[in-house]
C-alpha positions as CSV (number, residue, x, y, z in Angstrom):
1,X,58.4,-95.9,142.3
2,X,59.2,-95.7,138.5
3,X,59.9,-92.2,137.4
4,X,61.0,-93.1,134.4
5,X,64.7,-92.3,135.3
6,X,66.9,-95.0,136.2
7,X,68.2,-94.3,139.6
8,X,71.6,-94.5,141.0
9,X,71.8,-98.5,142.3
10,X,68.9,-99.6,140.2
11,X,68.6,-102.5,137.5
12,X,65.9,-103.0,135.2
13,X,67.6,-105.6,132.7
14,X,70.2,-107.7,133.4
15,X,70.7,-109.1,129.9
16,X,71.4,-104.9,128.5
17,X,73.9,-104.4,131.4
18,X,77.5,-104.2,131.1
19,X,79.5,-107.5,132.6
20,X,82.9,-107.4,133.6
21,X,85.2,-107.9,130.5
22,X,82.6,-106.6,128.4
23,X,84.1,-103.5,125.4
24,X,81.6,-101.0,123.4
25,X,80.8,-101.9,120.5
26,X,82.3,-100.7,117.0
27,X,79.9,-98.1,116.7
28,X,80.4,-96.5,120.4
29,X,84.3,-97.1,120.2
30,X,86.3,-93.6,120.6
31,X,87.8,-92.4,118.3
32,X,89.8,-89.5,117.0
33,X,87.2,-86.6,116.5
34,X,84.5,-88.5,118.4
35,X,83.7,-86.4,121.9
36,X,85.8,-87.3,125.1
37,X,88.5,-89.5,123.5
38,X,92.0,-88.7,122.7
39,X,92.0,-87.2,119.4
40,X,89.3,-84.4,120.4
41,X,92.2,-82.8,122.7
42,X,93.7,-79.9,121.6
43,X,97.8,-80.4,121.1
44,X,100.5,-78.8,122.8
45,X,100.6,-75.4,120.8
46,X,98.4,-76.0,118.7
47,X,95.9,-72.8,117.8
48,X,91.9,-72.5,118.0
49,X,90.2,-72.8,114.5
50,X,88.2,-69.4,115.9
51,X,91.0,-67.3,117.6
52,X,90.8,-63.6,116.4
53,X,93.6,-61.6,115.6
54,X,94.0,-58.2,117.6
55,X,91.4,-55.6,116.0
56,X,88.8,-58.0,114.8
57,X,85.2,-56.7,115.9
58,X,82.6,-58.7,117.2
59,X,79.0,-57.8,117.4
60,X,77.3,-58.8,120.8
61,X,74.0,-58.9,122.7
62,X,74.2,-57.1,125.9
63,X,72.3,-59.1,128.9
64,X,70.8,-56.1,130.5
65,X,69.5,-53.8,127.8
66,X,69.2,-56.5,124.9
67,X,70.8,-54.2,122.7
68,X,73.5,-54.9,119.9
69,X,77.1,-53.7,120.8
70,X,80.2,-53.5,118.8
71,X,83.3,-54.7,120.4
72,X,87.4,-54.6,119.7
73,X,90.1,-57.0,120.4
74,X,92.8,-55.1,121.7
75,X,95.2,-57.1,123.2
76,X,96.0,-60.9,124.0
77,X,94.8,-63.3,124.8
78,X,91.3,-62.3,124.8
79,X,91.0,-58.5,125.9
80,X,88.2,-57.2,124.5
81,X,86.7,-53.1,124.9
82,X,83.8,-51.8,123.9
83,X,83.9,-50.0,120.9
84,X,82.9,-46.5,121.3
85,X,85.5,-46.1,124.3
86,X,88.2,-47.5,122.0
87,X,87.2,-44.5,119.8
88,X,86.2,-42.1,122.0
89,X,89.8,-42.8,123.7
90,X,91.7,-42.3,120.6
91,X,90.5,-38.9,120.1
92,X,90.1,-37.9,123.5
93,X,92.1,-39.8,126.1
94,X,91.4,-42.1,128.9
95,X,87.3,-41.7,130.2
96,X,87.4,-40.5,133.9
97,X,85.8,-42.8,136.4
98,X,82.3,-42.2,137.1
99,X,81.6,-41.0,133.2
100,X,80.2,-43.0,130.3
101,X,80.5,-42.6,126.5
102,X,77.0,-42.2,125.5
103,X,75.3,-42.4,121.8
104,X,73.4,-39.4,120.7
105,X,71.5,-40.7,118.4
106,X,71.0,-44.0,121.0
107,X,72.4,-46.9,118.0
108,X,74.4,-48.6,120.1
109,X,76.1,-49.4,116.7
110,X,77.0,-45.9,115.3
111,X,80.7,-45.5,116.7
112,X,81.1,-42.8,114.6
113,X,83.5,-39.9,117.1
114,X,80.5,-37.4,116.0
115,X,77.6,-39.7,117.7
116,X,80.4,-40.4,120.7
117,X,80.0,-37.4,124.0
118,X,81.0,-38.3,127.2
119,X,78.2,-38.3,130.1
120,X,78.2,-38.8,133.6
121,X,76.4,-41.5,135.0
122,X,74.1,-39.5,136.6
123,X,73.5,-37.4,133.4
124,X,73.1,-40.5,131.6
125,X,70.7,-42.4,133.6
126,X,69.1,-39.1,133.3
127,X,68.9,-39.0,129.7
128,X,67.4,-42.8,129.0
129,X,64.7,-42.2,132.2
130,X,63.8,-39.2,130.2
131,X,63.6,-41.1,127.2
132,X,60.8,-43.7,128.1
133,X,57.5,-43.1,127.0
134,X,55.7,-39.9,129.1
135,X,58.5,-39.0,131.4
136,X,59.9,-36.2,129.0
137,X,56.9,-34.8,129.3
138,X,56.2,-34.7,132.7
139,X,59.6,-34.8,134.1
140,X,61.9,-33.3,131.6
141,X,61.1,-29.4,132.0
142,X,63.9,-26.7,131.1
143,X,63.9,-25.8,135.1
144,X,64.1,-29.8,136.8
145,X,67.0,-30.4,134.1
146,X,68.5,-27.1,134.9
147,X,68.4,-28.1,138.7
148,X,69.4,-31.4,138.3
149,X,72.5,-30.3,136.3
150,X,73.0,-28.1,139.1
151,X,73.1,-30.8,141.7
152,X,75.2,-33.3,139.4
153,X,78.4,-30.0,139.6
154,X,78.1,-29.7,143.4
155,X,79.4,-33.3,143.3
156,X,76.1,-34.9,145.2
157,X,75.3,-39.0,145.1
158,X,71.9,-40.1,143.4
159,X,70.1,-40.0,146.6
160,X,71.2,-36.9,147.6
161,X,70.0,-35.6,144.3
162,X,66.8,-37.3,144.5
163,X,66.4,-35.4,148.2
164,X,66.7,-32.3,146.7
165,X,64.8,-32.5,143.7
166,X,62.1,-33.6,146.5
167,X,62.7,-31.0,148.8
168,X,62.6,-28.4,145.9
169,X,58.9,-29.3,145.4
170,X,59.4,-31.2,141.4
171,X,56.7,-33.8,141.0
172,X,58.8,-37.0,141.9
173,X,58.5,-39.3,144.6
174,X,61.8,-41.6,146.4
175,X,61.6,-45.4,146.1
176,X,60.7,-45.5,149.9
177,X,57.9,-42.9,149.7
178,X,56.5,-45.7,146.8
179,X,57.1,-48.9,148.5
């Protein structure tokens, strides 16, 4: 069957096919530069043409939320932090597990320490489900936040939260209930 490929064992001319003896031709030769051959290897100690020195910033995509992110080299080779921790962390100290520098005004790109606070995760999911389109008002009143912030200091997991916001009659429904 001819797919068009040229499968592993199969000949289709004889007269284009390499012989035994047979060399490239000038054009196909490798050479230094050319891809695979001797010359395209890097030498012993010898530097990238792109390495960045330690404190160079580099603006990236982020895969899950498609927004633009600043980060810092801070050490070698190849350490790289986000850039609001790196400030938040010079002004502040170390974050504490479970919490999340979060911008107020939501531009991923203003580090500036007065756009920096620090959130818990739960407080921050919180914030960005509030912030799609209708939840605020539905969800968002003065009294669910209130509770919510409640639950959050008695140190309880997302589920447990999501229990209790259910047991205290708010208008939300758990992903089983749904499904």
């Amino acid at each position: 069957m001819n797919t068009g490929r040229i499968q592993p064992g199969e000949r289709r001319s004889p007269a284009t096919e390499f012989k035994p003896g047979d060399q490239r031709g000038a054009a196909t030769q490798f050479k230094p530069g050319n891809s695979g051959g001797v010359g395209h290897r890097f030498k012993p100690g010898q530097k990238a043409f792109n390495k960045k020195p330690v404190g160079s910033v580099s603006i990236r995509t982020e895969t899950h939320t498609g927004s633009l992110r600043a980060w810092v080299k801070v050490a070698e080779p190849n350490v790289w932090r986000k850039r609001a921790v790196v400030v938040w962390e010079q002004h502040n100290g170390p974050v504490p597990a479970g919490s999340i520098v979060h911008h107020r005004d939501h531009d991923s790109l203003n580090d500036a320490l007065g756009n920096l606070v620090l959130k818990t995760r739960s407080e921050h999911a919180l914030e960005h489900v509030a912030s799609r389109e209708g939840w605020r008002k539905q969800f968002m009143t003065p009294e669910f936040v209130a509770e919510v912030r409640r639950l959050i200091a008695l140190g309880l997991d997302d589920a447990a939260i999501a229990r209790a916001l259910v047991a205290a009659n708010f208008n939300i429904q758990l992903a089983e209930e749904v499904a």
